[in-house]
mmCIF file of the N, C-alpha and C atoms, coordinates in Angstrom:
data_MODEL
# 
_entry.id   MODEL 
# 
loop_
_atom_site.group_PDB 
_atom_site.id 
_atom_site.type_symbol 
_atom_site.label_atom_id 
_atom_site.label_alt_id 
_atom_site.label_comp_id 
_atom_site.label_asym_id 
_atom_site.label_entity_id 
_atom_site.label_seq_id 
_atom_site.pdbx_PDB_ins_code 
_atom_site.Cartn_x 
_atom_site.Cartn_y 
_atom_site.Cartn_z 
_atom_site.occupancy 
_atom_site.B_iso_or_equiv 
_atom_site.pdbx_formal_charge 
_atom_site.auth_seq_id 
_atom_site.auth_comp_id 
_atom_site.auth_asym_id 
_atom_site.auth_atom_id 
_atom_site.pdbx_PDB_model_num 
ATOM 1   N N  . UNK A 1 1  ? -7.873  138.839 -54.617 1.00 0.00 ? 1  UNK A N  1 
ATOM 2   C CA . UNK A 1 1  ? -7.635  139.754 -53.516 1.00 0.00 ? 1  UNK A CA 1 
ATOM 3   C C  . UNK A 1 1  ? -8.121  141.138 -53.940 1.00 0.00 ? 1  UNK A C  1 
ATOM 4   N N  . UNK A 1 2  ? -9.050  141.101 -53.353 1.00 0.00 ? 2  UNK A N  1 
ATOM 5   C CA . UNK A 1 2  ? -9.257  142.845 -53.683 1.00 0.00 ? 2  UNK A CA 1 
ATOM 6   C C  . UNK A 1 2  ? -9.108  143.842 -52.284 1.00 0.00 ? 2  UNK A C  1 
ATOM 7   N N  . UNK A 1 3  ? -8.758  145.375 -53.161 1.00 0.00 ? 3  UNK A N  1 
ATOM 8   C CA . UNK A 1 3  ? -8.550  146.233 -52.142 1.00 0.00 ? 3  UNK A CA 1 
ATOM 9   C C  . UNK A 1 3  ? -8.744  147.040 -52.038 1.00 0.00 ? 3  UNK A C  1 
ATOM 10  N N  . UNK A 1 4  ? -9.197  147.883 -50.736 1.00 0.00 ? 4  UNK A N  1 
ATOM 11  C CA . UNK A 1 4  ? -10.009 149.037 -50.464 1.00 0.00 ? 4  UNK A CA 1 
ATOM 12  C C  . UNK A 1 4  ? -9.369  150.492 -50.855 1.00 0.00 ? 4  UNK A C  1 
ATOM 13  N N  . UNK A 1 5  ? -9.748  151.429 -51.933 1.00 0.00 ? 5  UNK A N  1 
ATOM 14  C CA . UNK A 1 5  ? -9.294  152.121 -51.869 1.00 0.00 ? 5  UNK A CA 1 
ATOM 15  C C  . UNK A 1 5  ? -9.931  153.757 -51.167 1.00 0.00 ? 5  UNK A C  1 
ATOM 16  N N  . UNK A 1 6  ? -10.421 153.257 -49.913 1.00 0.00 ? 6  UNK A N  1 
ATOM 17  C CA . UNK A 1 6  ? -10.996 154.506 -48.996 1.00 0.00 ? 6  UNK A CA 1 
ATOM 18  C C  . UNK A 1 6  ? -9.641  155.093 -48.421 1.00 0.00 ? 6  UNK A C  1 
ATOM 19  N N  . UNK A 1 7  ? -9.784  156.171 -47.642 1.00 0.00 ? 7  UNK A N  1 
ATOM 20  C CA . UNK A 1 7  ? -8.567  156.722 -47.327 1.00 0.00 ? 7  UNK A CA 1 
ATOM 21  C C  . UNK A 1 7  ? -8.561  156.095 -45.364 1.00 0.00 ? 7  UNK A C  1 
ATOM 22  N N  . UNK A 1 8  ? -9.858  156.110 -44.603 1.00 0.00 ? 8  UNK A N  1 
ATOM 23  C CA . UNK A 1 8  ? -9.806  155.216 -43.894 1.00 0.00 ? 8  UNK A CA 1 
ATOM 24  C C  . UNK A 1 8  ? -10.228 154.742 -43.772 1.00 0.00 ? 8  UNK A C  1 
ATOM 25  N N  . UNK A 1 9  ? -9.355  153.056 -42.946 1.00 0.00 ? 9  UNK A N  1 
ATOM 26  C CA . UNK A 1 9  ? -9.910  151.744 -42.526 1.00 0.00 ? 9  UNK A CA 1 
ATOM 27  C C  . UNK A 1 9  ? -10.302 151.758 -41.417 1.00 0.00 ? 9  UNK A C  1 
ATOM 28  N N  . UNK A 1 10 ? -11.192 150.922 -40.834 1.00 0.00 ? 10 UNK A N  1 
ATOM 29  C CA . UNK A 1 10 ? -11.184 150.545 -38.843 1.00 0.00 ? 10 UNK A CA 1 
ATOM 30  C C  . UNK A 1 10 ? -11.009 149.144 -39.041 1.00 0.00 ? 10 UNK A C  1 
ATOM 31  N N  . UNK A 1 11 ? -9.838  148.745 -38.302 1.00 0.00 ? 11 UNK A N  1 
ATOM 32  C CA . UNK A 1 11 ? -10.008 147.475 -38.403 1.00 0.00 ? 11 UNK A CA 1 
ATOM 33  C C  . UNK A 1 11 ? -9.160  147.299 -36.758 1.00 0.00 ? 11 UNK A C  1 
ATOM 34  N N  . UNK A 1 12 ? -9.193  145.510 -36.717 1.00 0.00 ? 12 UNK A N  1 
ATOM 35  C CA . UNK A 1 12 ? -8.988  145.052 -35.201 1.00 0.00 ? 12 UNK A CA 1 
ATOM 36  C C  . UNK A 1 12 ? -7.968  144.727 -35.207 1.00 0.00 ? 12 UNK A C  1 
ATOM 37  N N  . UNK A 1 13 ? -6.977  144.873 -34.543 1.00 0.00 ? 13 UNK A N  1 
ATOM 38  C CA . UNK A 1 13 ? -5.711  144.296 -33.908 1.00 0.00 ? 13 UNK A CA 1 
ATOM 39  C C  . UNK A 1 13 ? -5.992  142.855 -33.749 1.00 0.00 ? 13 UNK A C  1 
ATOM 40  N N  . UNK A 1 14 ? -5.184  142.183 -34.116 1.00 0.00 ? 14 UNK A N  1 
ATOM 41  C CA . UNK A 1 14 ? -5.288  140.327 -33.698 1.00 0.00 ? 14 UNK A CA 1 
ATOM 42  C C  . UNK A 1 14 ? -4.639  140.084 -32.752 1.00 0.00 ? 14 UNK A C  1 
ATOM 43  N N  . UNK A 1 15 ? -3.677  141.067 -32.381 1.00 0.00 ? 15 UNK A N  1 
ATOM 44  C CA . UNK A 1 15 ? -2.499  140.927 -31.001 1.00 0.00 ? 15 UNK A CA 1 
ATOM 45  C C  . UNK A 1 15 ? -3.330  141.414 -29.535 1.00 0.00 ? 15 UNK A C  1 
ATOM 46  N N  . UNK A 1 16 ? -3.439  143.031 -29.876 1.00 0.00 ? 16 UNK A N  1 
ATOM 47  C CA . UNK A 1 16 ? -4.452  143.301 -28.545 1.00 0.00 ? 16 UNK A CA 1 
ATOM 48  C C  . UNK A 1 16 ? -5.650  143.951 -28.637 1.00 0.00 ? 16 UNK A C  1 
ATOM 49  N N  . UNK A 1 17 ? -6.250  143.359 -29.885 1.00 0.00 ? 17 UNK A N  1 
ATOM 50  C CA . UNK A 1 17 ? -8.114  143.226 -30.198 1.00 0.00 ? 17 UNK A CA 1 
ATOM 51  C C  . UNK A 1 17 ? -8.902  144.952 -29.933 1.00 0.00 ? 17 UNK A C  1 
ATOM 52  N N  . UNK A 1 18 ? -7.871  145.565 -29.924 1.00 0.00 ? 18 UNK A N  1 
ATOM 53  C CA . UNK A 1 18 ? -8.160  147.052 -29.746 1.00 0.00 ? 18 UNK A CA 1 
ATOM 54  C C  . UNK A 1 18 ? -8.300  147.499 -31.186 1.00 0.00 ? 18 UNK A C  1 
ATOM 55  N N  . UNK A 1 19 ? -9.636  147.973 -31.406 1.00 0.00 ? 19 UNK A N  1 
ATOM 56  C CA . UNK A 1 19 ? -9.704  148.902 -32.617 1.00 0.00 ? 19 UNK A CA 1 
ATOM 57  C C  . UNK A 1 19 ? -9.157  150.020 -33.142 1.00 0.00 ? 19 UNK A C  1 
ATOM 58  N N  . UNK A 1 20 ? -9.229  150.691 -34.551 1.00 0.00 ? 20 UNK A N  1 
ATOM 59  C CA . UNK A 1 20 ? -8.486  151.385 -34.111 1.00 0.00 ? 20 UNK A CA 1 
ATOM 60  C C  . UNK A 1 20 ? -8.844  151.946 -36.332 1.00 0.00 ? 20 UNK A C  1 
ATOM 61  N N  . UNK A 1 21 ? -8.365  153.619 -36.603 1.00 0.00 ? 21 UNK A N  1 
ATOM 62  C CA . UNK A 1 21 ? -8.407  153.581 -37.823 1.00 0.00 ? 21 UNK A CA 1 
ATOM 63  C C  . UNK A 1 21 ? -7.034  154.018 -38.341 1.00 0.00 ? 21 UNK A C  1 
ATOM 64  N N  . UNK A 1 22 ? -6.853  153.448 -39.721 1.00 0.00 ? 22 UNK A N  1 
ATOM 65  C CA . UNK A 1 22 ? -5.549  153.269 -40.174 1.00 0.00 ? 22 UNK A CA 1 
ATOM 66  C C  . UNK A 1 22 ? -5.960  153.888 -41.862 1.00 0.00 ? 22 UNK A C  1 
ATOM 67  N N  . UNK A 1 23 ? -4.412  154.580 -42.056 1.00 0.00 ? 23 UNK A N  1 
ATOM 68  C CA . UNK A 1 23 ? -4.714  155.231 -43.941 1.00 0.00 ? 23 UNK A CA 1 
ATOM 69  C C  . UNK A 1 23 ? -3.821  154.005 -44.617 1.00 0.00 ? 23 UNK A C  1 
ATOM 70  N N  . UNK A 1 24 ? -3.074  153.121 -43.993 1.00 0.00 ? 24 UNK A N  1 
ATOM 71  C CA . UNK A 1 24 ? -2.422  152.514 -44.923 1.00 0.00 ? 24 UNK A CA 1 
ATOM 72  C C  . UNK A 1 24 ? -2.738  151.515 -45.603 1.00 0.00 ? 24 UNK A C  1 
ATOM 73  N N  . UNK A 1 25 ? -1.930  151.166 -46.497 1.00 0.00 ? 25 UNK A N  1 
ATOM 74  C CA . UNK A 1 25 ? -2.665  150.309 -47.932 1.00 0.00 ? 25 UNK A CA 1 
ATOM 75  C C  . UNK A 1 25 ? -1.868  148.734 -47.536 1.00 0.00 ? 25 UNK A C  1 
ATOM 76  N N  . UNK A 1 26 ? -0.936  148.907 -47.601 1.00 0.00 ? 26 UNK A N  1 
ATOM 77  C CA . UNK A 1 26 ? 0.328   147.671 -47.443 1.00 0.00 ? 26 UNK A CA 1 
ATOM 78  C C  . UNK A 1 26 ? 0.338   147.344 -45.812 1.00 0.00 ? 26 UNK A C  1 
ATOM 79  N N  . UNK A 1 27 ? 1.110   147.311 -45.207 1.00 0.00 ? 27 UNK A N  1 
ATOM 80  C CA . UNK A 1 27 ? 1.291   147.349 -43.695 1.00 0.00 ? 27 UNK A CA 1 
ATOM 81  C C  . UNK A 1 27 ? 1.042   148.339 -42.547 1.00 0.00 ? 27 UNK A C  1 
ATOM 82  N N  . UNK A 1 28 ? 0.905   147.986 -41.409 1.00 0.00 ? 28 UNK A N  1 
ATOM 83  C CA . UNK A 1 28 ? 0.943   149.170 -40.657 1.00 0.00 ? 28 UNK A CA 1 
ATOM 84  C C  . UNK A 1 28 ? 1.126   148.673 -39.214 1.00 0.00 ? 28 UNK A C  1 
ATOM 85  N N  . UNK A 1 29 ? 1.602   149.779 -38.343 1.00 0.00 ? 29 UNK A N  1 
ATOM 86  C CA . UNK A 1 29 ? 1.668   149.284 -37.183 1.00 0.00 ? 29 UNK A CA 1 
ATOM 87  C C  . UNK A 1 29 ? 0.844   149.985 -35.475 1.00 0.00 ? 29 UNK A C  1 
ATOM 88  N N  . UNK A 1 30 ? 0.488   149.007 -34.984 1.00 0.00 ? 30 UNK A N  1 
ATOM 89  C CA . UNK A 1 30 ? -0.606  149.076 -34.078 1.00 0.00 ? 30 UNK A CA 1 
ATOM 90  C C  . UNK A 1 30 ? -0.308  150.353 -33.149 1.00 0.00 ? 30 UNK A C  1 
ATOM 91  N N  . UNK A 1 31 ? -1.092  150.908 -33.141 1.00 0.00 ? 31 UNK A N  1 
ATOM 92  C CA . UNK A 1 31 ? -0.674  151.985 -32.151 1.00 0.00 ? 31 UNK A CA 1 
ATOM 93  C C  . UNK A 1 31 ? -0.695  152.116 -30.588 1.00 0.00 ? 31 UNK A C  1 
ATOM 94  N N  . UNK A 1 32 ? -1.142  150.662 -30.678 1.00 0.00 ? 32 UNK A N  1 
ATOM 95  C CA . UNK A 1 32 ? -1.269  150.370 -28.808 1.00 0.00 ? 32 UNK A CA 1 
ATOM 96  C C  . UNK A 1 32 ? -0.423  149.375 -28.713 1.00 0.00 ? 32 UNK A C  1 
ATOM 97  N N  . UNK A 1 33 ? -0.315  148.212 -28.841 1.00 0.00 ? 33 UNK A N  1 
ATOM 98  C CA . UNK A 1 33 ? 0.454   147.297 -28.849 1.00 0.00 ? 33 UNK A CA 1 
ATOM 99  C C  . UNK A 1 33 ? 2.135   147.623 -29.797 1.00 0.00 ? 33 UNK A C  1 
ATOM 100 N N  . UNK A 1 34 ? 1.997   147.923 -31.107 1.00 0.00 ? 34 UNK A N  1 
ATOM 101 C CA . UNK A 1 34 ? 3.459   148.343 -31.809 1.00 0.00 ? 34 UNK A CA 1 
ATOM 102 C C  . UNK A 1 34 ? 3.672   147.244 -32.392 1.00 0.00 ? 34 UNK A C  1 
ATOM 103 N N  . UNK A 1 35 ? 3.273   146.291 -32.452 1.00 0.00 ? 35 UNK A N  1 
ATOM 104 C CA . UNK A 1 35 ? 3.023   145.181 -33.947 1.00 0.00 ? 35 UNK A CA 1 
ATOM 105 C C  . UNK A 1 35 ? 2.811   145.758 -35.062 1.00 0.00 ? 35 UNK A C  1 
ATOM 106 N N  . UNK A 1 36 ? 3.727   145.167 -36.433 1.00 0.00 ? 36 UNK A N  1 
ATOM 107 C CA . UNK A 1 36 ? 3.553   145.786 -37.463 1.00 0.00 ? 36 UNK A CA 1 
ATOM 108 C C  . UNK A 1 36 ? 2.973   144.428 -38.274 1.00 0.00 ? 36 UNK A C  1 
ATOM 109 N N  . UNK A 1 37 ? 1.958   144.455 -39.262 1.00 0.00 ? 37 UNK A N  1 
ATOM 110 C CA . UNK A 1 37 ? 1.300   143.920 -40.133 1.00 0.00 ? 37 UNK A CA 1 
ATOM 111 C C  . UNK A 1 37 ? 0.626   143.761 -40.760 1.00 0.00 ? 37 UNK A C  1 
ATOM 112 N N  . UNK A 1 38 ? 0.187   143.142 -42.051 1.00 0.00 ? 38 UNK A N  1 
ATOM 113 C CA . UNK A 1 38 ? -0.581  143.195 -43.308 1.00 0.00 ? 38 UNK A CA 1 
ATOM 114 C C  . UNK A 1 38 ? -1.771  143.790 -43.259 1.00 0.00 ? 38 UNK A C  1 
ATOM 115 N N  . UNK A 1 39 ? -2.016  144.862 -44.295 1.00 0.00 ? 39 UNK A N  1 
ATOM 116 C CA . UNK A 1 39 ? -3.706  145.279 -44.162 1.00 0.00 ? 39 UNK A CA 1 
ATOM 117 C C  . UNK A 1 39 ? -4.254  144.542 -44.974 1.00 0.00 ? 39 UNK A C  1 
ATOM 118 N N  . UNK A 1 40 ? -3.456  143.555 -45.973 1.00 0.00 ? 40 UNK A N  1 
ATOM 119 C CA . UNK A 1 40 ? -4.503  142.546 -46.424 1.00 0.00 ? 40 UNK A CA 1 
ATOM 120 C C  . UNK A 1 40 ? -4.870  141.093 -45.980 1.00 0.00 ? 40 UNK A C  1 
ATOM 121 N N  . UNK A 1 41 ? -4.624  140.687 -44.759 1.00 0.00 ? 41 UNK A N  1 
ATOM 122 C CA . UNK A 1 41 ? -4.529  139.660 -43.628 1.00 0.00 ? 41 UNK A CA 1 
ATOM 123 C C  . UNK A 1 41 ? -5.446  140.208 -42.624 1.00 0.00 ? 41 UNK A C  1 
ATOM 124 N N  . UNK A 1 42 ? -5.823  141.663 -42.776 1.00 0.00 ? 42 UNK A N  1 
ATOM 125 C CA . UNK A 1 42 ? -7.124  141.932 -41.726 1.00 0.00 ? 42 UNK A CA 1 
ATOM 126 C C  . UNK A 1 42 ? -8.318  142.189 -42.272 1.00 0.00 ? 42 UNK A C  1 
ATOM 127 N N  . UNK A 1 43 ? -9.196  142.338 -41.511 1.00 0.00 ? 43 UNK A N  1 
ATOM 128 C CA . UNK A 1 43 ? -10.692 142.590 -41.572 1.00 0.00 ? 43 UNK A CA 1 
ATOM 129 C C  . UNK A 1 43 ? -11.041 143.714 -41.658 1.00 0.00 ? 43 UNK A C  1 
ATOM 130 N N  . UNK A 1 44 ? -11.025 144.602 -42.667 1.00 0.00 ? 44 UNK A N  1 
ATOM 131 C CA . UNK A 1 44 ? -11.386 145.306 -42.665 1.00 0.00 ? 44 UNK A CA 1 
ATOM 132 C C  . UNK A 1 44 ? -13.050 146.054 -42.324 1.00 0.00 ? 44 UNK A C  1 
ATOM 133 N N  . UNK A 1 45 ? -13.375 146.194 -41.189 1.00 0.00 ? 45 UNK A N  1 
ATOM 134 C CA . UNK A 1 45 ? -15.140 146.578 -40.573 1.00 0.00 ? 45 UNK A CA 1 
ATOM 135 C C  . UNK A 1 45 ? -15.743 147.918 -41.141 1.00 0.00 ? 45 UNK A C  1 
ATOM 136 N N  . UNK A 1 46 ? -14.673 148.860 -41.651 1.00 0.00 ? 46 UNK A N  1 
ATOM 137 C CA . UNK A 1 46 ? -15.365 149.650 -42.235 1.00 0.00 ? 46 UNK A CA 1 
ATOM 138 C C  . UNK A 1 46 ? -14.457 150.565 -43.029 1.00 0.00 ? 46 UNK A C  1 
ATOM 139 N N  . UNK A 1 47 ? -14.769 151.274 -44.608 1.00 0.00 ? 47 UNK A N  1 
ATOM 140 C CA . UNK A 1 47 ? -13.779 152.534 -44.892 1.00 0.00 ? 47 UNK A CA 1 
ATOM 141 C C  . UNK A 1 47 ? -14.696 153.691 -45.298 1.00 0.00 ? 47 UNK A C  1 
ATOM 142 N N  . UNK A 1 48 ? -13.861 154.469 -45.196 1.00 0.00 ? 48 UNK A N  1 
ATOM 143 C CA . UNK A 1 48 ? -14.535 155.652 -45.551 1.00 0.00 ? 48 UNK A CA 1 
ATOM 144 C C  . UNK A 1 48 ? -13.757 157.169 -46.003 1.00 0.00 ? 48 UNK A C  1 
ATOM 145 N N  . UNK A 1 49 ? -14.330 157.966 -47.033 1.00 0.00 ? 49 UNK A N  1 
ATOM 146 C CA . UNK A 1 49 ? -13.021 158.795 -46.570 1.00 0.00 ? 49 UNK A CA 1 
ATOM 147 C C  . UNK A 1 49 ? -13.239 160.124 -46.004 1.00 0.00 ? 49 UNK A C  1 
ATOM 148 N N  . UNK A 1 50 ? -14.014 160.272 -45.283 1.00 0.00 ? 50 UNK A N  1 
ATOM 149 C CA . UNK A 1 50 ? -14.833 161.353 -44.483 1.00 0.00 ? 50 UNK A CA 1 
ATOM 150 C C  . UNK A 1 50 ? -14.061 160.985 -42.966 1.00 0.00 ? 50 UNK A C  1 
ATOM 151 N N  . UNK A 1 51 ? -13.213 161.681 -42.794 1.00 0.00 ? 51 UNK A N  1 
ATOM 152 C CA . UNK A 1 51 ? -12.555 161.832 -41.016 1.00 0.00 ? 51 UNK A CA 1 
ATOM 153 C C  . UNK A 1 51 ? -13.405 162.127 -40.041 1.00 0.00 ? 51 UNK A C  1 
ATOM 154 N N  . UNK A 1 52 ? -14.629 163.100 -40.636 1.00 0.00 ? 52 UNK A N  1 
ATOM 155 C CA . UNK A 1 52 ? -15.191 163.519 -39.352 1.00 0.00 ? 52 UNK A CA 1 
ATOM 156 C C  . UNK A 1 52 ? -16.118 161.953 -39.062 1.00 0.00 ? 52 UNK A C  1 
ATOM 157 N N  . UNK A 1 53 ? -16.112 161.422 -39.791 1.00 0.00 ? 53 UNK A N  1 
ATOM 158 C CA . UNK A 1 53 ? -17.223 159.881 -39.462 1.00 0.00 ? 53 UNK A CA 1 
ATOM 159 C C  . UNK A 1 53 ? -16.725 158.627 -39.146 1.00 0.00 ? 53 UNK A C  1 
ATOM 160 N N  . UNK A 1 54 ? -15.326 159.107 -38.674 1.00 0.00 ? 54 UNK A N  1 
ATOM 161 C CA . UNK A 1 54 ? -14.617 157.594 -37.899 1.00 0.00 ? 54 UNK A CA 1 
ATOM 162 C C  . UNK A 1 54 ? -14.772 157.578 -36.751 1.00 0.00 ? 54 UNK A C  1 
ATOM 163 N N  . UNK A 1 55 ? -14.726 158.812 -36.031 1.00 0.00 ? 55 UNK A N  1 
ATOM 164 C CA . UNK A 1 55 ? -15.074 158.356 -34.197 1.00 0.00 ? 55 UNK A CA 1 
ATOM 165 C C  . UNK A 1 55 ? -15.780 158.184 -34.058 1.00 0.00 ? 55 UNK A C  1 
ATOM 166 N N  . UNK A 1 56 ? -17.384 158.584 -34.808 1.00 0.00 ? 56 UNK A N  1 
ATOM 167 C CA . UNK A 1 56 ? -18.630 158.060 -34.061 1.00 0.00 ? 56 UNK A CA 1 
ATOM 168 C C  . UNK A 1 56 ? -18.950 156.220 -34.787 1.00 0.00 ? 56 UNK A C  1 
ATOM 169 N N  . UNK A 1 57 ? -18.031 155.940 -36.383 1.00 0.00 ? 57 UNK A N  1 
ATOM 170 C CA . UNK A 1 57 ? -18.391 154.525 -36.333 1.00 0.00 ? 57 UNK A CA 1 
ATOM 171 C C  . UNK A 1 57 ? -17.210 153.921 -35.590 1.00 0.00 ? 57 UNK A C  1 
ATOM 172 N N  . UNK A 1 58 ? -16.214 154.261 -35.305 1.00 0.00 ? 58 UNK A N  1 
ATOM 173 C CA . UNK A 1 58 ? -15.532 153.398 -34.456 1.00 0.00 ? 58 UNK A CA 1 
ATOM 174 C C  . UNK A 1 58 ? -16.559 153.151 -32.851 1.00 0.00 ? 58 UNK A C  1 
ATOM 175 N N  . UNK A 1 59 ? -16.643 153.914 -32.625 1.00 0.00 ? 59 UNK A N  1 
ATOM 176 C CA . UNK A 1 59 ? -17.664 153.975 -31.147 1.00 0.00 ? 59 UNK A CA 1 
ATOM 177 C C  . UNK A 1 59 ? -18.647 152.992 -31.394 1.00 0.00 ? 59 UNK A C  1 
ATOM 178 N N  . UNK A 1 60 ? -19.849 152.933 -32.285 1.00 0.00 ? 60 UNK A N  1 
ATOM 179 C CA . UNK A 1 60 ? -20.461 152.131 -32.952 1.00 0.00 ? 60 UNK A CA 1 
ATOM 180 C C  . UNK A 1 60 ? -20.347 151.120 -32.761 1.00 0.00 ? 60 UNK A C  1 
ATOM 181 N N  . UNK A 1 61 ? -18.966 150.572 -33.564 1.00 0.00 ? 61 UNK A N  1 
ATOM 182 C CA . UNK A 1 61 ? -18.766 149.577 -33.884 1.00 0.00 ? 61 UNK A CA 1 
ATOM 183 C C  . UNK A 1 61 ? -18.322 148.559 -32.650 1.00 0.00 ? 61 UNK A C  1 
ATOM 184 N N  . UNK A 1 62 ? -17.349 149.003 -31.428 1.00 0.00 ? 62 UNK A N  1 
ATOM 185 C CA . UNK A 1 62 ? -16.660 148.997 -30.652 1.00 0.00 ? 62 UNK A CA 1 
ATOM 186 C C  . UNK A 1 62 ? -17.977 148.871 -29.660 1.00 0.00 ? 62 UNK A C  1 
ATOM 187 N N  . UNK A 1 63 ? -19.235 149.569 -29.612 1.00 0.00 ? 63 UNK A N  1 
ATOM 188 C CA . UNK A 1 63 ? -20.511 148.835 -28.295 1.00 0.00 ? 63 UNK A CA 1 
ATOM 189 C C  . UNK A 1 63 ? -20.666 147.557 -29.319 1.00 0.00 ? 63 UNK A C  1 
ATOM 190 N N  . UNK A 1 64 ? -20.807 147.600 -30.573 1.00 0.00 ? 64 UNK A N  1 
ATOM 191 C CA . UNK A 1 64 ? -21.763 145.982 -31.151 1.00 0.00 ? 64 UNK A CA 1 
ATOM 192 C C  . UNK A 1 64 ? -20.523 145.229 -30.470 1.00 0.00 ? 64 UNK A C  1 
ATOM 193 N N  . UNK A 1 65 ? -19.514 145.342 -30.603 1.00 0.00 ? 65 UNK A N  1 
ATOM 194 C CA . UNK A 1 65 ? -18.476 144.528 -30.062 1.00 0.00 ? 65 UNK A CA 1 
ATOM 195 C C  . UNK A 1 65 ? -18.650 143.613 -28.861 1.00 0.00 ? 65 UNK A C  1 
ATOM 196 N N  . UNK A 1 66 ? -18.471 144.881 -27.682 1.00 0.00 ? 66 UNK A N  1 
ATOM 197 C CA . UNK A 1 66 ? -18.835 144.503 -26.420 1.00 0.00 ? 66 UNK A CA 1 
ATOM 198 C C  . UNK A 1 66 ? -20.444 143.487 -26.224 1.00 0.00 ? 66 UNK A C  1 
ATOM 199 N N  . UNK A 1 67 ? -21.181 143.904 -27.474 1.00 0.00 ? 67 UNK A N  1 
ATOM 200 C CA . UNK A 1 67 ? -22.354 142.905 -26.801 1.00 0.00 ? 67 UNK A CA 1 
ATOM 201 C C  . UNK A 1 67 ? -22.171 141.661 -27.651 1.00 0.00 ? 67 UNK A C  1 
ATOM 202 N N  . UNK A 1 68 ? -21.495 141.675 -28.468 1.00 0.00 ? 68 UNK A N  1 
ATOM 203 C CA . UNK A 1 68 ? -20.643 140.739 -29.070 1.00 0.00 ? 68 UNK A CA 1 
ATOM 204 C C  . UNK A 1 68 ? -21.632 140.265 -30.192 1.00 0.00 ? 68 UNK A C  1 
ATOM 205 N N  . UNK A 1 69 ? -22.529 141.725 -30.968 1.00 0.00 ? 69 UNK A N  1 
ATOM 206 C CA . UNK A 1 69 ? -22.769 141.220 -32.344 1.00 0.00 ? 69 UNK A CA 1 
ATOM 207 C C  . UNK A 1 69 ? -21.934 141.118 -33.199 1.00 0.00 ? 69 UNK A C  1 
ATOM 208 N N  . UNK A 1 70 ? -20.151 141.567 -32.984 1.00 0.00 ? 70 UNK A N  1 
ATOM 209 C CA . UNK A 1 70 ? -19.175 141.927 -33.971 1.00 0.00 ? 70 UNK A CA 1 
ATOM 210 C C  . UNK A 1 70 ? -18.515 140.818 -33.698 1.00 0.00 ? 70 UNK A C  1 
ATOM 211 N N  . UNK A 1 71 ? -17.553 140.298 -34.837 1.00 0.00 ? 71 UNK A N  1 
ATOM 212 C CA . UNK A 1 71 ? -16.540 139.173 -34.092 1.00 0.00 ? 71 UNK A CA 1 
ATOM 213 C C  . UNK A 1 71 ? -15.085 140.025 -34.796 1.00 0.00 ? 71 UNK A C  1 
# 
């Protein structure tokens, strides 16, 4: 098991598939839905620790989505 030590993640909700970026290491909970669970049970799509460069790869990431190069 290895683990990311960027300060942020983007990763997908499995409950309501809404993206989204997260600082935590252990658990965390969804900020749209309110499910709490493992950050090592998800997918992590991208880290980084530059804040100003999460909204434009969340955006990014979130069109490949919609045309459904992302799963």
């Amino acid at each position: 098991m290895s683990r990311i030590f960027k300060r942020f993640k983007i990763v997908v909700c499995p409950y309501c598939r809404r993206m989204q970026a997260i600082m935590a290491t252990k658990r965390f909970r969804c900020r749209f839905c309110g499910r709490s669970m493992d950050v090592s049970k998800l997918r992590i799509y991208y880290a980084t620790n530059d804040a100003r460069e999460v909204p434009y790869v969340i955006k990014v990431l979130q069109e490949k989505m919609a045309k459904g190069e992302l799963r």
